[in-house]
C-alpha positions in Angstrom: 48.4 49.5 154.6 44.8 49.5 155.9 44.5 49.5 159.7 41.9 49.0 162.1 41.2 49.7 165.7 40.6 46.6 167.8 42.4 44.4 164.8 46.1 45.8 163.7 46.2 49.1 165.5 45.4 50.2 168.9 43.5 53.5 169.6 46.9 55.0 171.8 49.3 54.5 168.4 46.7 55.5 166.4 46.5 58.9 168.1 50.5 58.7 167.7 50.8 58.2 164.0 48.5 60.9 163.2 49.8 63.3 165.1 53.3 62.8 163.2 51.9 62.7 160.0 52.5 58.5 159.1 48.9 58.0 159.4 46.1 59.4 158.0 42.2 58.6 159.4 39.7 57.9 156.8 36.8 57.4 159.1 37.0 56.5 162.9 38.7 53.5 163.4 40.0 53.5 160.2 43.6 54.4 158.9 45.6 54.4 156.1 49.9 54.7 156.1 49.9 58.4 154.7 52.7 57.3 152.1 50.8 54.8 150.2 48.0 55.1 147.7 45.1 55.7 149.8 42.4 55.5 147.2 44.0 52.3 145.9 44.2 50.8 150.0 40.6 51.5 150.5 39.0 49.7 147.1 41.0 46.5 147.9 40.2 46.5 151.6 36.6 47.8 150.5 34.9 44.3 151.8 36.8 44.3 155.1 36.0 47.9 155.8 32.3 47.2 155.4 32.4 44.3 157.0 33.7 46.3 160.4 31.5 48.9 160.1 28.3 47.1 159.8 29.3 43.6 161.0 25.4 42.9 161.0 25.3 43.6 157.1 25.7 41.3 154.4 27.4 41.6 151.0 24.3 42.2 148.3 23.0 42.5 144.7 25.9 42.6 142.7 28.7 43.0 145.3 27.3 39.1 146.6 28.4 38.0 142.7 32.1 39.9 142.2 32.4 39.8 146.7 34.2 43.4 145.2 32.7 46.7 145.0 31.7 47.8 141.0 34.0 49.1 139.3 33.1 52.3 139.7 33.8 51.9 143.6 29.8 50.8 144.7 30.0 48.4 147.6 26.3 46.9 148.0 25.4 45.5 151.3 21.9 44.9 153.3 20.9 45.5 156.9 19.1 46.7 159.6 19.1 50.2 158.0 18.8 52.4 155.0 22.4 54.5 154.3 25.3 55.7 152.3 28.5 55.7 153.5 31.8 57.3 151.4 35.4 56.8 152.1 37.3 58.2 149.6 36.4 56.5 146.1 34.6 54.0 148.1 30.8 54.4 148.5 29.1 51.6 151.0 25.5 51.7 149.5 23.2 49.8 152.3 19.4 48.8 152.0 16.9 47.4 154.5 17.6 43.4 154.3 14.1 41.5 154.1 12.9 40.0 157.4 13.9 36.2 156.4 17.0 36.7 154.2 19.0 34.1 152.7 22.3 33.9 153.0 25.5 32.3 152.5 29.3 32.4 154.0 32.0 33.5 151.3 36.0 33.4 151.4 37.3 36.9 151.2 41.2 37.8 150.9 42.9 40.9 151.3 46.7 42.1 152.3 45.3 41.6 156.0 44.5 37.5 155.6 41.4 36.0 155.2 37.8 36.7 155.5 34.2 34.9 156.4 31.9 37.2 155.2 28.2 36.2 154.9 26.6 37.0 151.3 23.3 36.6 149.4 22.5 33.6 148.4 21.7 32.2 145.1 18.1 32.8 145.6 17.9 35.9 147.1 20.8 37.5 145.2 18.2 36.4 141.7 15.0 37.7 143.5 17.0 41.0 144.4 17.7 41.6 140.8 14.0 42.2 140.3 13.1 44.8 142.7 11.4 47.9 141.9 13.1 50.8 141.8 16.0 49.6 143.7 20.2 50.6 143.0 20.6 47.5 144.4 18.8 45.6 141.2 20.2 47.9 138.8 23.4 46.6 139.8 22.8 43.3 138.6 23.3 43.8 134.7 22.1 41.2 132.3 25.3 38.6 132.0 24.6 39.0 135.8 20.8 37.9 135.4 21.6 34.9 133.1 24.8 33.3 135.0 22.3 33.4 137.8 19.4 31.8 136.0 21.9 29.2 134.4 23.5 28.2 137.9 19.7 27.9 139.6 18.6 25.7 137.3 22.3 23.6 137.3 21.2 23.9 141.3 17.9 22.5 141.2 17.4 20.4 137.6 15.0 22.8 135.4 13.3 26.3 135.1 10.3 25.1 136.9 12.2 23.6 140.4 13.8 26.6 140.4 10.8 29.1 140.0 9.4 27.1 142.7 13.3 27.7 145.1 12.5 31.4 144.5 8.6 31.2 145.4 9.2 29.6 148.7 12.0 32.7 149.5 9.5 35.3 148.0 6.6 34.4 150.3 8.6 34.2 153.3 10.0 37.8 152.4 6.4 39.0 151.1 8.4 40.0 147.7 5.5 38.8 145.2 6.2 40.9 142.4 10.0 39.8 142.7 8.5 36.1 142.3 6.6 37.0 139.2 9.1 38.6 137.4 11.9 35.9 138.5 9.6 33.0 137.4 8.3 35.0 134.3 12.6 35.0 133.8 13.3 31.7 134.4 10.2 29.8 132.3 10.5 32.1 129.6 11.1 30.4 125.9 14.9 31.4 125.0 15.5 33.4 121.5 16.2 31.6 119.0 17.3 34.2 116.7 20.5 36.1 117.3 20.4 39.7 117.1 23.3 41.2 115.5 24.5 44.5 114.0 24.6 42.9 110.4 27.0 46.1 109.3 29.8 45.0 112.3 33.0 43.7 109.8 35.8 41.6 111.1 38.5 41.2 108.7 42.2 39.6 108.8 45.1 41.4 108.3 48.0 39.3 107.3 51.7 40.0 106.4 53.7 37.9 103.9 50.9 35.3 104.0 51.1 35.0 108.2 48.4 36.7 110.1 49.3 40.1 111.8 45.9 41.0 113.7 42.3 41.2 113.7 40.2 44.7 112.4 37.1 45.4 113.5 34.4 47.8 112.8 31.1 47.9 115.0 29.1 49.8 112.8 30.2 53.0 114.8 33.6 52.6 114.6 37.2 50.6 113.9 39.1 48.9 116.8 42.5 46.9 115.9 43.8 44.1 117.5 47.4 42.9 117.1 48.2 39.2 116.9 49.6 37.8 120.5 53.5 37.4 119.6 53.1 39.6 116.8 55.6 43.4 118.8 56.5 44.6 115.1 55.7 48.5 114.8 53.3 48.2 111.9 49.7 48.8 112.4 49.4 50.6 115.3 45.8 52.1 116.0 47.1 56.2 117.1 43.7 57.5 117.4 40.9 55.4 119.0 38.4 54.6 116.7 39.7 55.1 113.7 41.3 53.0 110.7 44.8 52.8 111.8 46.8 55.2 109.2 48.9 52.5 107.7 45.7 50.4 106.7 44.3 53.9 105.6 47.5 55.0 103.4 47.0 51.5 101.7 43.3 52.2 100.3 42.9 53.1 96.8 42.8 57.1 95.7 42.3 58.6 93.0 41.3 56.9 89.4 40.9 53.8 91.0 38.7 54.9 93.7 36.4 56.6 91.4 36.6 52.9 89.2 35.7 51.1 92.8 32.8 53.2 92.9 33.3 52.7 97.0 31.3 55.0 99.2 33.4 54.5 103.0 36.8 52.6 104.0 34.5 49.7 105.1 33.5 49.5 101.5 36.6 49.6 99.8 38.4 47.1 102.4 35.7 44.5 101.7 36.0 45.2 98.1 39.9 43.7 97.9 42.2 41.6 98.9 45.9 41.9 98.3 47.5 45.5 98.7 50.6 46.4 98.7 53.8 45.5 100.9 52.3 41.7 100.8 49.3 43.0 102.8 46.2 40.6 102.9 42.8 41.8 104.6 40.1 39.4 104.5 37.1 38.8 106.0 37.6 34.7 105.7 40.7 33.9 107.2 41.1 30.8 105.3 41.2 33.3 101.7 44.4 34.2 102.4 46.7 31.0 102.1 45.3 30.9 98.7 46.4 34.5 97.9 49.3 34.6 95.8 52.6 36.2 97.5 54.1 38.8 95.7 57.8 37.9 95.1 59.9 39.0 92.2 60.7 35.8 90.3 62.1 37.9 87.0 64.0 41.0 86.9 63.1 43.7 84.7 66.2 44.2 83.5 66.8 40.7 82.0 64.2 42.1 79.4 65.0 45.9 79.3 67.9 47.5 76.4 68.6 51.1 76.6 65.2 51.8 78.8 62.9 49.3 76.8 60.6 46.8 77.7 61.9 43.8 75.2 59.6 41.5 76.5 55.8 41.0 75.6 53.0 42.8 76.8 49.6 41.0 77.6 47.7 43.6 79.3 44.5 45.4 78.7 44.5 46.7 75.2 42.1 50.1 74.0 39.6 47.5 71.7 37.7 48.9 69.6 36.6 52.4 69.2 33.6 52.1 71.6 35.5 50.8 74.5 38.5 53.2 76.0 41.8 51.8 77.7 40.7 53.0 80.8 37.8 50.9 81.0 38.9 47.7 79.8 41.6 48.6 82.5 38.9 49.5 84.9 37.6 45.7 84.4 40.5 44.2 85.8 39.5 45.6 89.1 35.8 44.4 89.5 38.1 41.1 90.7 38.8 41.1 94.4 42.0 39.4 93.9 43.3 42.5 92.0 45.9 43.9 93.9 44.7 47.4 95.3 47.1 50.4 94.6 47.2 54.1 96.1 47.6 57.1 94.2 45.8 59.6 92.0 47.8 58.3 88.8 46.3 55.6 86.8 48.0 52.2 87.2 47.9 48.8 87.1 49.6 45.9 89.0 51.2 43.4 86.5 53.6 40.1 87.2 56.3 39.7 84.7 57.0 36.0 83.9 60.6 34.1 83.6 59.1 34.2 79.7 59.3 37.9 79.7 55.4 38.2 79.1 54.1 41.2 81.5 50.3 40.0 82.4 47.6 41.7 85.1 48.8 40.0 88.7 45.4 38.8 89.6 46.1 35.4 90.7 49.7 35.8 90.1 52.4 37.6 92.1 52.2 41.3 91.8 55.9 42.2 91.1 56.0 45.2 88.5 53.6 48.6 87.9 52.2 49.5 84.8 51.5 53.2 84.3 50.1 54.2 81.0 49.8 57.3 79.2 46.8 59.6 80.6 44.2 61.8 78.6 44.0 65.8 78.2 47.2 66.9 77.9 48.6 64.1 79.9 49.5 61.6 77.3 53.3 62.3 77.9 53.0 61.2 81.7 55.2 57.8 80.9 57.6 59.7 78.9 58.2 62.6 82.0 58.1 60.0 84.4 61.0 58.2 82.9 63.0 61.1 81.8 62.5 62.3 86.3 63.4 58.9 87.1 66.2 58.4 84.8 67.7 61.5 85.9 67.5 60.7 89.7 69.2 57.7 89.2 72.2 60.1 87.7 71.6 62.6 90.2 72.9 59.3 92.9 69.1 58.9 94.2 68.4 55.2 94.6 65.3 54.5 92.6 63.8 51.1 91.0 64.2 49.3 87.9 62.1 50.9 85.0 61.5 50.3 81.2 59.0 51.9 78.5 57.1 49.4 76.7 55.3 50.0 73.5 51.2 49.4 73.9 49.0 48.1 71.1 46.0 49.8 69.5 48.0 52.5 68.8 48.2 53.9 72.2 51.6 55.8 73.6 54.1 54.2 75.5 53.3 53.0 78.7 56.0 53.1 81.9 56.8 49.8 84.1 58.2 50.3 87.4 59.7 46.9 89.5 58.3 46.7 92.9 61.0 47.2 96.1 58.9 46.4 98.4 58.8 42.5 97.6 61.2 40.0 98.1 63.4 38.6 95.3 64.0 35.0 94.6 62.9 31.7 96.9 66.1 32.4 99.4 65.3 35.6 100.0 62.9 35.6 104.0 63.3 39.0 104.5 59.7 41.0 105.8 59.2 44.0 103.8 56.8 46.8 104.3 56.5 50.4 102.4 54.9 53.1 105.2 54.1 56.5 103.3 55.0 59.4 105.2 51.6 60.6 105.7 51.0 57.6 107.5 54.5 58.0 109.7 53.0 61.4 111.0 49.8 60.1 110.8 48.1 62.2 108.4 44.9 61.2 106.7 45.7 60.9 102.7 43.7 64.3 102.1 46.4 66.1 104.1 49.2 65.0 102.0 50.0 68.5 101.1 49.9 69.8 104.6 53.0 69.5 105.8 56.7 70.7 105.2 60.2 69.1 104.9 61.4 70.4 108.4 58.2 67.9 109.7 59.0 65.3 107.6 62.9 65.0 109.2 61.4 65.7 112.6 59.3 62.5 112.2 61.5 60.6 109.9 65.0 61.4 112.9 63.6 59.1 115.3 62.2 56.1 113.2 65.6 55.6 110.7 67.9 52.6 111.5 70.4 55.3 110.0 69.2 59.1 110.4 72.2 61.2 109.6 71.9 59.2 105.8 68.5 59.5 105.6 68.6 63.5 106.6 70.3 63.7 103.8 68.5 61.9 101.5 65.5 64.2 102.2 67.4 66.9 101.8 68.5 65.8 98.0 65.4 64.6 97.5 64.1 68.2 98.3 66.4 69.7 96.1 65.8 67.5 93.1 62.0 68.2 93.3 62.9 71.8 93.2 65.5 71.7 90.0 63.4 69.0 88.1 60.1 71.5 88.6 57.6 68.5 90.0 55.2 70.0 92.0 54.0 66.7 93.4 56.5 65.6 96.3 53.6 65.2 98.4 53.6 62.7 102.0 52.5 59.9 99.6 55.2 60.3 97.0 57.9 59.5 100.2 57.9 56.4 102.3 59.9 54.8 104.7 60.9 51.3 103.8 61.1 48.6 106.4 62.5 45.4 107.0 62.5 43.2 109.1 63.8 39.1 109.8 61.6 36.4 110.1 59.5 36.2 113.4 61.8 39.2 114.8 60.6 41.8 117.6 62.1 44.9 115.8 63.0 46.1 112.6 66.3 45.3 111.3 66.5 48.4 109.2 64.1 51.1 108.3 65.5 53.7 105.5 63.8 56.3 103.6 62.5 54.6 100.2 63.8 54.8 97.0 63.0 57.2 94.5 59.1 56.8 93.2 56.5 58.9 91.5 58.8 61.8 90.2 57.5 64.0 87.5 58.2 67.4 86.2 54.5 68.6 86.6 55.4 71.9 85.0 55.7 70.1 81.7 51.3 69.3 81.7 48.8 72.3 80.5 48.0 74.0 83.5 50.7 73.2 85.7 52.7 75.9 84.2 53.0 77.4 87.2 52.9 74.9 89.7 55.1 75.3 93.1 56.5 72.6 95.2 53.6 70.4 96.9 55.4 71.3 100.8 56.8 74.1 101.6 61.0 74.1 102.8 62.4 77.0 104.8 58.5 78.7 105.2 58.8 78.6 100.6 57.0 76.7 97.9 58.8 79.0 94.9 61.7 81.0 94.5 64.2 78.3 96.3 67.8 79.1 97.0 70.7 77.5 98.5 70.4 79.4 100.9 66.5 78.2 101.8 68.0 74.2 101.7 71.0 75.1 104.2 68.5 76.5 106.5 66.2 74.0 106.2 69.6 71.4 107.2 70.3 73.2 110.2 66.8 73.3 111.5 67.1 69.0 110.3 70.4 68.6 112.6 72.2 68.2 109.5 76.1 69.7 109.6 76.6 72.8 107.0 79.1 70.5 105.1 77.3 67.3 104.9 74.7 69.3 103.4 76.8 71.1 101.0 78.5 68.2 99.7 75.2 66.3 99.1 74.1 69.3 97.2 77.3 69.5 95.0 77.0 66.0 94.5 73.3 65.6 93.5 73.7 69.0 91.5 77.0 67.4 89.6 74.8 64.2 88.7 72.2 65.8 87.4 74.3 67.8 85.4 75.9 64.9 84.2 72.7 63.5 83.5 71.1 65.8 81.3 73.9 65.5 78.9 73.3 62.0 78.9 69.9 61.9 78.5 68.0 59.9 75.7 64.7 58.6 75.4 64.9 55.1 73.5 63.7 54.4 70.3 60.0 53.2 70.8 56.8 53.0 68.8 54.1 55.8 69.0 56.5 57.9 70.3 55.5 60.5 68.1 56.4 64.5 67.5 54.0 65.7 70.5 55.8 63.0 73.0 59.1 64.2 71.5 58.3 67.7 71.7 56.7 67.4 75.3 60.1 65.8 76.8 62.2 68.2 75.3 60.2 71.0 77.2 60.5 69.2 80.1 64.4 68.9 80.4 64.5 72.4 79.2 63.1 73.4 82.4 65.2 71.0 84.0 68.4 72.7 82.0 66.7 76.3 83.0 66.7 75.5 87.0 69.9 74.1 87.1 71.1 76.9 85.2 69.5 80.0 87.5 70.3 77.5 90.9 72.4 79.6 93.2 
């Protein structure tokens, strides 16, 4: 509490309270309870203070328009004399008042009752803003100047009744120049053009159709603003200024950001629309009730036997011999509609249709992935890809729904993948969102190799709805990188999936993600060698039991959990490459045949020498 002598405190118990230590002075006749925030005591009281000390002064400049001191603790008063007084944070900043000021009385309130304090008036307060070097004027900043200017003229009717208000205070004071300049303010013809940084972006970001928030960039940099009522964990801006890392992680890579031709993140946002986990960023908020939702309406297993596609494929097709797959492919993107897809891979997002016929999801829901077969060496990707996903799914790893399909124009099978990160079916409200671990340890996409599976747990422990399960799962899905050679189980390659009930606070559950983007990499030319993408137990090669157990205890994870999960991914697996088949499929020719034989022949290999 603020205490003054002659007002709450004489000088006898003054002397008292200091002595003991309850009281500290802050200037003579003024005292503070030692306990409280002192700083804090002295900016609220900061118009009271003043007030006693120079009861002859008046409140000026911009102090007479906030009756406050500045935010950056600048009380400005006028008087008899010229001086600076500090108290603490407080700085009393006092001028010579002109010989016939203007003043008014303002209502002041405080923890101490109410105050009468007298105060510039209009007038004066607008002429003050106009002197020559002054502190005094420079505290007046511009939305100062024109609430001023907008409230003299309410005052007197028009610019020129109030120019001539000013004049008659500006004579009496002898402040000419302030006159001119105040007039030259006030009768001056307003802009008519608005000046605006044309490369400041607004957009909307909406989830499952409903607004989430508003994302801004200024030209300098991004600033994001959740919806009021919207307290889900989603976006969340970690690092001032820049794109916040879900957003980021949702921006194309790869083949498709070369296709975009995109040079920034501004540039690629305002280039799309839809993105994945039902994602909508638009600059027009009204675009995105017409945006399709992406809801699974037809399972891909009502048109799948044995691992293939029975239905019909209507997707971009090779043409003729001047026009490659990937740019007819490439076309479907130049739509902003397109749905926008991460990853270095090339892929496109389809919608299969209760008819069975799989067609691009431009203005239809984006429920499946297409992935066809790359160039260089790469042609088998669709066939590896299926085989590693076929073979976690025996292993006990959850993973999606997938098929082959055969492609026309001669062109090699192509892999479809169903979407989990969409709802299924009209009933089905749930909120869904997919979160890529680089974005969960907030990573830029570049760094998606820089981390290790001891800093994925660490980050993944305190988010999971169910962390000794999902310890575990990272663990197998560790170890089933490792024995199926893919060096590619990189931050994007595992996500979180999270879900959440209509117009709830919190998530209802948030799991590690199925199984997606698996792929013996040491099956491609070049990749021969390749290690795991991060490192477990300080290793990227050479993995032993040993290596995983360590890297469970460091993870929390019990020596026999993590020996069971093992046995039981390592028995699958097993189990799995007995099993094995690709189905029978057109163009799936000696080469494919020969390239997925090598690959689970280094599956068979590291299963074999795992000890």
């Amino acid at each position: 509490m603020l205490y003054l002598i002659g007002e709450n405190l004489n000088s006898d118990r003054a002397y008292y309270q200091t002595e003991t230590g309850r009281m500290v002075q802050l200037m003579r006749g003024i005292y503070a309870d030692a306990e409280d925030d002192v700083d804090g005591i002295v900016l609220r009281h900061a118009v009271r203070i003043a007030n006693y000390l120079y009861p002859r002064a008046y409140l000026s400049a911009a102090s007479a328009v906030l009756l406050a001191p500045t935010r950056d603790g600048r009380l400005f008063i006028s008087g008899p004399r010229s001086q600076r007084t500090r108290i603490r944070t407080l700085e009393i900043i006092q001028n010579v008042a002109p010989a016939q000021p203007s003043t008014a009385l303002a209502l002041i309130a405080d923890e101490l009752g109410e105050l009468r304090v007298d105060v510039s008036s209009l007038r004066l307060r607008f002429l003050e803003a106009f002197r020559l070097r002054s502190e005094h004027a420079a505290s007046i900043d511009e939305n100062m100047r024109t609430s001023l200017a907008v409230r003299l003229i309410e005052e007197y009717g028009d610019p020129k009744r109030s120019a001539d208000a000013l004049w008659a205070l500006a004579r009496e004071n002898e402040w000419y120049r302030e006159g001119e300049h105040a007039e030259r303010y006030l009768l001056k013809s307003p802009s008519l053009i608005e000046v605006r940084n044309e490369a400041a972006l607004r957009f909307t970001v909406a989830w499952h159709g409903q607004p989430i928030g508003k994302l801004r960039h200024d030209g300098f940099e991004w600033r994001w603003q959740a919806k009021k009522g919207f307290d889900l964990p989603l976006v969340q801006q970690r690092t001032p200024g820049k794109l916040p890392p879900f957003i980021l992680a949702l921006l194309p890579e790869g083949w498709l950001e070369r296709v975009l031709n995109k040079s920034d993140e501004r540039a690629m946002l305002r280039s799309g629309k839809r993105y994945m986990s039902n994602i909508t960023i638009s600059s027009d908020s009204s675009e995105i009730a017409a945006l399709p939702t992406d809801r699974l309406s037809t399972r891909l297993d009502e048109f799948c036997n044995n691992g293939k596609f029975t239905g019909r494929y209507e997707g971009p097709t090779r043409g003729n011999i001047e026009q490659s797959f990937e740019d007819n492919l490439a076309r479907l993107f130049a739509s902003a509609q397109t749905p926008r897809l991460s990853g270095v891979q090339i892929k496109a997002p389809m919608h299969l249709d209760p008819q069975g016929n799989l067609v691009p999801g431009i203005e239809v829901p984006f429920t499946h992935i297409l992935k066809p077969a790359g160039s260089s060496g790469f042609e088998a990707l669709p066939i590896i890809e299926y085989l590693s996903m076929t073979l976690g799914l025996a292993a006990g790893l959850e993973a999606p729904a997938i098929a082959l399909t055969a492609m026309p124009d001669g062109m090699p099978p192509a892999l479809i993948i169903e979407r989990f990160d969409i709802c299924s079916g009209n009933d089905d409200d749930r909120r869904i969102a997919l979160e890529d671990i680089c974005s969960v340890l907030d990573l830029p996409p570049r760094a998606k190799y820089d981390s290790t599976i001891e800093r994925i747990a660490r980050g993944v422990r305190p988010l999971s709805t169910a962390p000794e399960k999902d310890l575990l799962v990272i663990l197998k899905r560790a170890l089933f990188a490792w024995l199926i050679a893919d060096g590619d189980m990189h931050l994007k390659n595992l996500a979180l999936l999270k879900i959440a009930l209509p117009d709830a606070g919190i998530f209802r559950s948030v799991r590690m993600a199925p199984l997606y983007d698996a792929v013996t990499t040491r099956a491609f030319p070049g990749l021969e060698h390749d290690r795991m993408a991060l490192k477990l137990n300080g290793k990227d090669d050479r993995l032993r039991r040993a290596d995983f157990l360590r890297m469970a205890a460091t993870a929390g994870i019990p020596a026999h959990a993590a020996d069971d999960a093992m046995n039981e991914l390592l028995a699958g697996l097993e189990t799995g490459l007995d099993q094995i088949a690709l189905p029978e499929i057109p163009n799936l020719n000696a080469e494919l045949n020969s390239k997925a034989e090598q690959m689970l022949a280094i599956c068979r290999d590291r299963l074999a020498n795992w000890r």
